[in-house]
N, C-alpha and C positions, 0 to 999 in steps of 0.2 A: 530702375528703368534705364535703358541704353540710350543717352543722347549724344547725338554725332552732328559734328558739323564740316561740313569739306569746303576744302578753301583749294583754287587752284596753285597756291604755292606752296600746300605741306606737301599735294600730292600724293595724300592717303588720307582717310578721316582722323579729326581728333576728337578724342572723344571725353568728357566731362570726368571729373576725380571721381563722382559718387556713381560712375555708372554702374550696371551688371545688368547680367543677362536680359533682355526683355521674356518675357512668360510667354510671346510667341515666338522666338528664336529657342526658347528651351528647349522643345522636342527634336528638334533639329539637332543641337547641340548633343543631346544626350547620345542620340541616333550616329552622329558621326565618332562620338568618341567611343561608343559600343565597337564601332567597324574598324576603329583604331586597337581596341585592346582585343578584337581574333588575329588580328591580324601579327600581334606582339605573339600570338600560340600562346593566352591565357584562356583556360577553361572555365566555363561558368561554376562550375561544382570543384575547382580547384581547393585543395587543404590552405588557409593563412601560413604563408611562409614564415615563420616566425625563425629561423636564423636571419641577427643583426647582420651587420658589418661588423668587420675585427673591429676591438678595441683601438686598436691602430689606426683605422681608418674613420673610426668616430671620434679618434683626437683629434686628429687632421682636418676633418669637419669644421669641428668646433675651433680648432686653430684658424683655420682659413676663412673661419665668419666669425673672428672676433669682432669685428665691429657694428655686425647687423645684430650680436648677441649684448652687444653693450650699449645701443640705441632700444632693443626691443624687450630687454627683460623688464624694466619700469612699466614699459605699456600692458606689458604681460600680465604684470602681477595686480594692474589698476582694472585692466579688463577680467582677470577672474572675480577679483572682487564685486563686479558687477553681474555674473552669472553664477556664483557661489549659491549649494544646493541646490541647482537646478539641473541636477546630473549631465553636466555637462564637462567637458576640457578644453584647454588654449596649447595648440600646437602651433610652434616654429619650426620651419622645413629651410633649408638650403634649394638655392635653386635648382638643383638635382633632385628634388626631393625627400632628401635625407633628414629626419626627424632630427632636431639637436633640442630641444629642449620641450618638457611637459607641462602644466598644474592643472588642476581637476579635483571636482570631490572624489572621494577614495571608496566609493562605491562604483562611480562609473571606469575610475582606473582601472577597477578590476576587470570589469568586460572590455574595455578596452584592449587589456594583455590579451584577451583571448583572440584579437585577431590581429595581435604585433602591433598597437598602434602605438609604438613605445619609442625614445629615444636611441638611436641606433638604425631603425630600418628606413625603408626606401619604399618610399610610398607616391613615385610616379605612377603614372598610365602605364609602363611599358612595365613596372614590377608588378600593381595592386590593379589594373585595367583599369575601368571608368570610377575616379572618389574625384573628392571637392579637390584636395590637394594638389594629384595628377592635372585634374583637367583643367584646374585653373592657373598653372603654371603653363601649361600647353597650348591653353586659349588667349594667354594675358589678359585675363577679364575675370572680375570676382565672381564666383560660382554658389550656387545651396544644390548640392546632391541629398534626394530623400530616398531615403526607403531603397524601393527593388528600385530603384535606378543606376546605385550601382553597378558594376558588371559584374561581379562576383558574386555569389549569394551569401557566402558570410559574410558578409558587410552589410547584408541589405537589414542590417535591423538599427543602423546610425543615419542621421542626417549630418551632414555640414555643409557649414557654409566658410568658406576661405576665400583668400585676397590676396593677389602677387604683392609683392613691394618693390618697388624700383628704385634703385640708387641715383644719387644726383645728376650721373650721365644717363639716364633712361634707360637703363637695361636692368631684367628684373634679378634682385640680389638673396630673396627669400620668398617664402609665403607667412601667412597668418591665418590660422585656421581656429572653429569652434564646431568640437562633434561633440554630437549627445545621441542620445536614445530617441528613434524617429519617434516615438509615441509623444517626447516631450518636446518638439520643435518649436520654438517660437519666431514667431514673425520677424521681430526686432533685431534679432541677432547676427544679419548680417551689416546692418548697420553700425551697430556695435561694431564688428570687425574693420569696416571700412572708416569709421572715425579712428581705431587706432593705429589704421597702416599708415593714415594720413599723418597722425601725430612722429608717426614713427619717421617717418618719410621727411617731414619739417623738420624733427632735429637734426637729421644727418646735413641738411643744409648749413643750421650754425657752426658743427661740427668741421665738416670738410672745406668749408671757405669762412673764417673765421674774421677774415679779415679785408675780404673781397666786398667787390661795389653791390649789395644787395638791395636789391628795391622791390617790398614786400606792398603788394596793390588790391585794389575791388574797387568797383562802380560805385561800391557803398563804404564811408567810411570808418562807419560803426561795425566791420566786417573784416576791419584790421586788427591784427593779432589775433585771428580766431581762423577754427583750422583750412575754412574756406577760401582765404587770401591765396594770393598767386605769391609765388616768390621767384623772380629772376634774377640771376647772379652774371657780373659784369667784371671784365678785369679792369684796372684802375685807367687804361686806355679804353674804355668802352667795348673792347671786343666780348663778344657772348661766351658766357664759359655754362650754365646751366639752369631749368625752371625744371619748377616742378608741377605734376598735371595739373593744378588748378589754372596757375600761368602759364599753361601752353595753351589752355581752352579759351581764354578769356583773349590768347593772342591770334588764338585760330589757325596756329600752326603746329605740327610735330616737332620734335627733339629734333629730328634730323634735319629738318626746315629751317629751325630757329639759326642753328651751326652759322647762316649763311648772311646772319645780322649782326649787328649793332646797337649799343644802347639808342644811339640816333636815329636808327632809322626804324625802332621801334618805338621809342619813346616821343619822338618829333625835337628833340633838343639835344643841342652838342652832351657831351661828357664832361666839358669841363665848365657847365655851368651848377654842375653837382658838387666841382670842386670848392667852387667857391661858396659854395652855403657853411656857414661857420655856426658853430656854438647848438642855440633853439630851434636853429631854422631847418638842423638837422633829425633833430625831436619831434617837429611838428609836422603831420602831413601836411604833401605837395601835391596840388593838382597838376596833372599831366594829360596830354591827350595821348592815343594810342596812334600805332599806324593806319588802321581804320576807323579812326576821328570818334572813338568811344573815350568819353573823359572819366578817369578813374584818380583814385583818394591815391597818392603813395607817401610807403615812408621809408627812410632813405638808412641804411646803417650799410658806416663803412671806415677800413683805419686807415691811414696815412702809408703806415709804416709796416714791412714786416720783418719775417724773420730773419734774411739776410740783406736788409737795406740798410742806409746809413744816414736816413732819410727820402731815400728815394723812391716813388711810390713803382712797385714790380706785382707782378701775379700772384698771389699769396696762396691759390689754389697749388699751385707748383712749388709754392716754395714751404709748404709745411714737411717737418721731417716724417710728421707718423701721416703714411700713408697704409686704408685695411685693405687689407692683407700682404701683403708686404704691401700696406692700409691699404691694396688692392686689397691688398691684389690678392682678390679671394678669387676663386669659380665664378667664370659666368659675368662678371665685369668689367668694364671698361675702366683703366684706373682713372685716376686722378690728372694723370699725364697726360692722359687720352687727347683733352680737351686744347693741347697746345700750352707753352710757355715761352710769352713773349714777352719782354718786361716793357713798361714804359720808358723809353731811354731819352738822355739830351744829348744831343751831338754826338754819336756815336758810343757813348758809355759801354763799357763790356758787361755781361750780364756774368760772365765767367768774373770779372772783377768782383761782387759779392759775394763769390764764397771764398776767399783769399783773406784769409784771418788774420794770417799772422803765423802760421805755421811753417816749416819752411818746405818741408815733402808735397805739402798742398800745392805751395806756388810752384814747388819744381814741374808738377804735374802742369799747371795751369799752363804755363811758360808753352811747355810744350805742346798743348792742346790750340794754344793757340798761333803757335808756328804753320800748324796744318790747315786753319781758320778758312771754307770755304773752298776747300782742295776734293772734298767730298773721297777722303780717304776713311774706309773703315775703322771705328776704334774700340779697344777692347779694354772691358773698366774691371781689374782685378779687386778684391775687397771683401773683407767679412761682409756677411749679416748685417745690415743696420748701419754701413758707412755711411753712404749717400749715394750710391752707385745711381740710383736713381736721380738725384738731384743733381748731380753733374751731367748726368746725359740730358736731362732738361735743360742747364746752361749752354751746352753745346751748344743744341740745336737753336736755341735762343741769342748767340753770337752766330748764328750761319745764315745764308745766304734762304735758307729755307725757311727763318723764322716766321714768317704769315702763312708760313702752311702748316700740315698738320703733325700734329707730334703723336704717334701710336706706341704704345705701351705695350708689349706682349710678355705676362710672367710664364715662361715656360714649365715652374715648376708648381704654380697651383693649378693649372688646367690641366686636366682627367686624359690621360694619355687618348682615351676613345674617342678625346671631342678637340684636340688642339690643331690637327687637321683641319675642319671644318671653320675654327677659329680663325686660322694664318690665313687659309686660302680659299676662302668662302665657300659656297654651294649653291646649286640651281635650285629650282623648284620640281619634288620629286626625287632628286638623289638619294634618299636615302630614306626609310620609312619614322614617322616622325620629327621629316625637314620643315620649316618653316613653311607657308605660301608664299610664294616670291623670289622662294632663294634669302641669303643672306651673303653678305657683303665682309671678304674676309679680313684682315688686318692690315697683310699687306696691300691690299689696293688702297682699304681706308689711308693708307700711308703715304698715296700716291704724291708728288709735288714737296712731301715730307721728310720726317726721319723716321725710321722703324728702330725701336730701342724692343731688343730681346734679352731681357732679363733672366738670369738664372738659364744661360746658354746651355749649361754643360747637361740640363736635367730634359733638354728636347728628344726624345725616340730617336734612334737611329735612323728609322725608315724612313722619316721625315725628312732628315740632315739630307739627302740625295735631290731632295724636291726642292729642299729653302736652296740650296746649292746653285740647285738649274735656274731657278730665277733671279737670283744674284749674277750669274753668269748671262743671261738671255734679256732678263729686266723685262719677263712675261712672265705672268701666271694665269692659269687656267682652274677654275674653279673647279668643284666635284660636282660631277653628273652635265659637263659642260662640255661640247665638242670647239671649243676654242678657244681662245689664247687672248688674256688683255696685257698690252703693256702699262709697265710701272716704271716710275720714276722716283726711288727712294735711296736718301742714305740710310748706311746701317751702324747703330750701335749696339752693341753687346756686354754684356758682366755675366760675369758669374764667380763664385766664391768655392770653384773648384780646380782643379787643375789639372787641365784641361790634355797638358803633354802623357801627364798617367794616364788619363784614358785611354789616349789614343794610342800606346801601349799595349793596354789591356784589351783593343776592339770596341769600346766606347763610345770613341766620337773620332767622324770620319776625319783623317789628317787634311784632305783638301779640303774640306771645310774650315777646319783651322786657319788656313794659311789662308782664307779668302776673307777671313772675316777680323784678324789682325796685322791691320795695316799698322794703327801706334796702338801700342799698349800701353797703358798706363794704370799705378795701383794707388789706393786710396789707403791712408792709415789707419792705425784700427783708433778708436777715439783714447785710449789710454796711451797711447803715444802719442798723441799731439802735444803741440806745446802752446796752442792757444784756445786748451778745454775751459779757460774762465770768461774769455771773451765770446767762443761760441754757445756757454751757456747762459751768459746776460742776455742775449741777442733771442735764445728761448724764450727766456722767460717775459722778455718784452712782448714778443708776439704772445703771450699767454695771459698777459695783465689787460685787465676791461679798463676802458676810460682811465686809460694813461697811469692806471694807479702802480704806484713805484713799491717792489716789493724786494728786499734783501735776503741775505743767506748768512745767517749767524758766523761765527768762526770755525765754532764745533762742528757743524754741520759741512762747511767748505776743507775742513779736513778732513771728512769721511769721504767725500766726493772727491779728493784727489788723491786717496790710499786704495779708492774701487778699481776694479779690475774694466767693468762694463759690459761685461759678454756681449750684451744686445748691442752696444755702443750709443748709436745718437737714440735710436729707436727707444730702448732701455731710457735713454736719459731725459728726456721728452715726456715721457709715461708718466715718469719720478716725478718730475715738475711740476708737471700738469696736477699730479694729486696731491704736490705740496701745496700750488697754489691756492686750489679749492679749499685745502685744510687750513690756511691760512685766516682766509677772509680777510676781516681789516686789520689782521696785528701788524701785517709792515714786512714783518721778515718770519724767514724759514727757520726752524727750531726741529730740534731731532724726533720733538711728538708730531711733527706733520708729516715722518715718512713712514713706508709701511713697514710693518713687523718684518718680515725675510729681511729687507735691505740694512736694517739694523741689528738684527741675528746674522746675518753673514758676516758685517765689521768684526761683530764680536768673535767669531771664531776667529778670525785673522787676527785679533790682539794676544787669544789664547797661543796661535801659532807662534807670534812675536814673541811671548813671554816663556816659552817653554821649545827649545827648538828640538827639533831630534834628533836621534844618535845621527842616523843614516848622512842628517845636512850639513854634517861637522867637516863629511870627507870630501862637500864640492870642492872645486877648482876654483882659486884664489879668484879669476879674473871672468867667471861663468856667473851668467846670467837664466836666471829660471827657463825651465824650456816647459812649460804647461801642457798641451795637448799630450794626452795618451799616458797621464801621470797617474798611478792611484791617487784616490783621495785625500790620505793623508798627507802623501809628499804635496800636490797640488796645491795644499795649506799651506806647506809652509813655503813652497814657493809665492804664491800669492802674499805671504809675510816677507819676501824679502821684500817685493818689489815694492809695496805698502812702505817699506825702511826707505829703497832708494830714493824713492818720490822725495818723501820729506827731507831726505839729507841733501836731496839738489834743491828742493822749493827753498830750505834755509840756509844754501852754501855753504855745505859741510859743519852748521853749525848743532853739534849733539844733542846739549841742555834742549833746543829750540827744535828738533826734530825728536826728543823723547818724550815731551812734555803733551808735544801736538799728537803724538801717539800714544800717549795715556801710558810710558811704560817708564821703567827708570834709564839711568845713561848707561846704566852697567849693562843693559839689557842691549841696547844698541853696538855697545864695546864687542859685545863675546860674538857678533855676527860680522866683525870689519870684516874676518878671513873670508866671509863668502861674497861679501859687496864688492862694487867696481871703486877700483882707489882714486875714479873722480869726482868721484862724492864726498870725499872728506878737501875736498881745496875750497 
């Protein structure tokens, strides 16, 4: 049942976690989403389209929801277990609709195939017309489609019942569905669904703020830690950074309502009265009163410290490196940045000061970035994959002038060329069939007073680049389906790990565009070239240790980690950690059985490489250094073997014995490769 409650400051209703449809709103519902799938020109007697998506594009799927895939296959596998043999399946959908993952007894799989309900296809309203899937992605509200309610008739012989999942910023990131055979419907089984989107939905909170002011609440206190609690999330200054629906209901305001608070001035108490609760007092719930004088049980977790602090408490929401998918930045969501990164400062502190390690390419960057500090000069963040292209454009805007406004995050290259319009520069209501009611509100206005960080610059449409253009020029945008014009006031950041002059070359990307949007440029190193990869990976792993527990890295193991290449870089290194740590537990330290099989099958080729070089490597150039990219494999080995040699002959100043031993190979093995190393590795 639908319970709503309206409050004049969300300024829409909110409505309850365990809502869905009311049974008198259903006819309704069905009826409008019927008028919606003639309208898409689907046929009632249409054939099941059973062509997927390329393999291609259901990698990319599944790549781009790793993280709603790594939160929901636990609940997946605990939720069939609860409807096993009751011919029934548990479907994961992308918030496009795209199937990414199945389980089911293997009786109803089979009829399932028969009308594509399979991993791979696209099971919106606008492919499959009126199912649980489509329409409950469409309606934001958990749905049970029976029988001929469908709009198809092949389908009319399944019920489901399905449930959006929303990510920690309120926007929906997947669905959760349970279809069976309408003959065997059960009552219970949307609730079932709706306890595990709930579960689903809670972990992503420990996950994406690990470290952030979390205060987990209910009227009732025997109602904490169970899936009905409210959970809102706070940066260490009190600014609001995310709840999830139980605690928006109980605050009686929407997501977008909340944006516009405070721990304070929801809670009735400073922030820093939180700080000072030390030790049990942090364990034990706190009574608090609400803004509308409702006293509820809380309990308080939260760290000090995070990943680039030096004890200084800063946003942890921003400052974690694995952001999904690019820890967005999947389809469909708001990343992580979204929500602003402002640190808690004393007298001025730079927030840019925290990532400044010890490197020196790093600081040169910083130096610079900070020469331009409030000039509201465009900047452009060169960088593989996985530097932190991201986390520096958070610093930025977090040393600027614009820091208490809002920091917008747009990845240009997970949003679906069809929908990244719609994204940037919002739309009315009506523009286009299948638009929101209301309109939606685009990126760049969301950005207004702010910074607009365009990520993955080079992968935006062409057609687009002429519109981002006019409004960077004009500092107006006009929405779609809009006959007017709003002004904006945003700086712009940009990255991208392409280059950007070949495009534009090639017809790519428009040259005025370029020149508008790199004012400094500046590039980030790849993490194999730094020179303070041990300090910034303590500083991980601290943010990764629960209740302060101190956890080391063998010797063996810190020489695999500094002979690695890193492809992914921080992201890659993060991942590693992160599964070391768990594999860990209480031993103390990292041992080469807590990483995974690939990262230790890969060393091992690179020793082979080391130990046998090849003809081909004999004939490099005394003073050449590996050129990787676009190498066969072989060669790439044994490049990857020299650089593996370098490392260690600089980590032990030229010392042989002490770089062959730490490479598992003999001295002779290191001798027969001086000709191809640089001769300042042997001083």
């Amino acid at each position: 049942m639908r319970t709503v409650m309206y409050t004049p400051m969300a300024g829409r209703p909110v409505h309850s976690p365990d809502q869905e449809v009311h049974e008198l709103d259903h006819p309704n519902l069905i009826m409008e989403s019927h008028t919606r799938s003639k309208a898409y020109g689907i046929d009632r007697d249409d054939i099941p389209d059973f062509s997927p998506e390329s393999p291609a594009r259901l990698a990319q799927g599944l790549d781009e929801n790793k993280f709603l895939l790594e939160h929901a296959m636990p609940v997946m596998e605990t939720l069939h277990e609860q409807i096993a043999n009751t011919h029934n399946m548990v479907l994961l959908t992308a918030s496009n609709g795209l199937v990414l993952h199945s389980l089911g007894d293997m009786d109803f799989l089979e009829k399932a195939m028969q009308v594509a309900l399979v991993p791979g296809v696209c099971w919106s309203e606008k492919s499959k017309g009126t199912n649980a899937i489509g329409t409950a992605l469409t309606e934001e509200l958990p749905v049970t489609i029976r029988g001929s309610e469908h709009f198809m008739h092949a389908n009319q012989f399944l019920t489901c019942s399905c449930a959006p999942v929303f990510d920690p910023y309120g926007q929906i990131i997947g669905a959760l569905d349970v279809t069976g055979d309408q003959r065997n419907f059960h009552q219970h089984t949307m609730a079932l669904v709706r306890m595990s989107v709930q579960m689903i939905e809670n972990h992503m909170f420990a996950d994406i703020f690990p470290t952030a002011v979390r205060i987990h609440f209910h009227t009732r206190s025997e109602f904490l830690g169970t899936l009905v609690e409210g959970i809102a999330v706070f940066s260490h200054e009190g600014r609001f950074l995310s709840a999830n629906r139980s605690a928006q209901f109980q605050l009686g305001m929407s997501f977008n309502a909340l944006k516009g608070h405070t721990f304070s001035s929801l809670f009735d108490i400073p922030i820093s009265r939180l700080h000072e609760l030390r030790g049990n007092a942090l364990t034990k719930p706190q009574q608090f009163v609400l803004h509308n004088g409702v006293s509820v049980w809380c309990r308080i977790k939260m760290k000090p410290l995070s990943l680039w602090s030096d004890g200084q408490a800063i946003n942890t929401a921003a400052s974690n490196p694995f952001k999904p998918p690019e820890a967005k930045n999947y389809a469909g969501m708001a990343p992580a940045a979204e929500t602003g990164f402002s640190p808690a400062r004393k007298v001025q502190l730079s927030t840019l000061h925290y990532l400044n390690t010890g490197d020196p390419q790093v600081a040169t960057v910083i130096q610079k970035l900070s020469m331009v500090r409030g000039r509201d000069i465009p900047i452009m963040i060169l960088g593989e994959t996985g530097t932190g292209k991201d986390l520096l454009a958070q610093a930025i805007h977090g040393d600027s002038d614009r820091a208490g406004h809002p920091f917008v995050s747009v990845n240009c290259a997970s949003i679906p060329e069809t929908l990244i319009e719609s994204e940037l520069f919002g739309y009315e209501e009506g523009a286009f069939t299948g638009a929101k009611k209301k309109g939606a509100t685009g990126k760049i206005q969301q950005a207004n007073g702010g910074t607009l960080f365009l990520d993955e610059i080079g992968d935006m449409p062409r057609h687009l680049q002429a519109r981002l253009l006019r409004v960077l020029q004009d500092k107006k945008v006009s929405p779609l389906g809009a006959g007017r014009e709003v002004e904006v006031d945003v700086a712009v950041i940009c990255a991208t790990n392409k280059n950007l002059k070949e495009m534009i070359v090639r017809g790519e990307f428009r040259e005025d565009l370029y020149y508008r949007l790199n004012g400094l440029v500046v590039r980030l190193p790849a993490l194999r070239h730094r020179t303070d990869f041990e300090v910034v990976m303590q500083k991980i792993l601290k943010s990764l240790c629960e209740n302060g527990a101190q956890i080391g890295i063998s010797a063996d193991v810190m020489t695999l980690f500094h002979t690695h290449q890193w492809p992914g870089n921080f992201r890659q290194l993060h991942n590693l950690l992160r599964t070391a740590v768990v594999m860990v537990g209480c031993e103390g330290v990292i041992q080469r059985n807590h990483l995974p099989d690939d990262f230790l099958e890969e060393h091992e080729h690179v020793l082979q490489a080391v130990a046998q070089p090849s003809p081909s490597s004999a004939a490099a150039p005394e003073n050449a250094m590996p050129n990787m990219p676009g190498d066969t494999d072989g060669q790439r080995l044994q490049d990857v073997a020299l650089v593996a040699m370098t490392k260690m002959l600089q980590h032990h100043k030229g010392n042989v014995s002490a770089a062959a031993k730490a490479l598992g190979v003999s001295r002779n093995t290191v001798y027969r490769r001086k000709e191809q190393l640089p001769p300042d590795v042997w001083n």
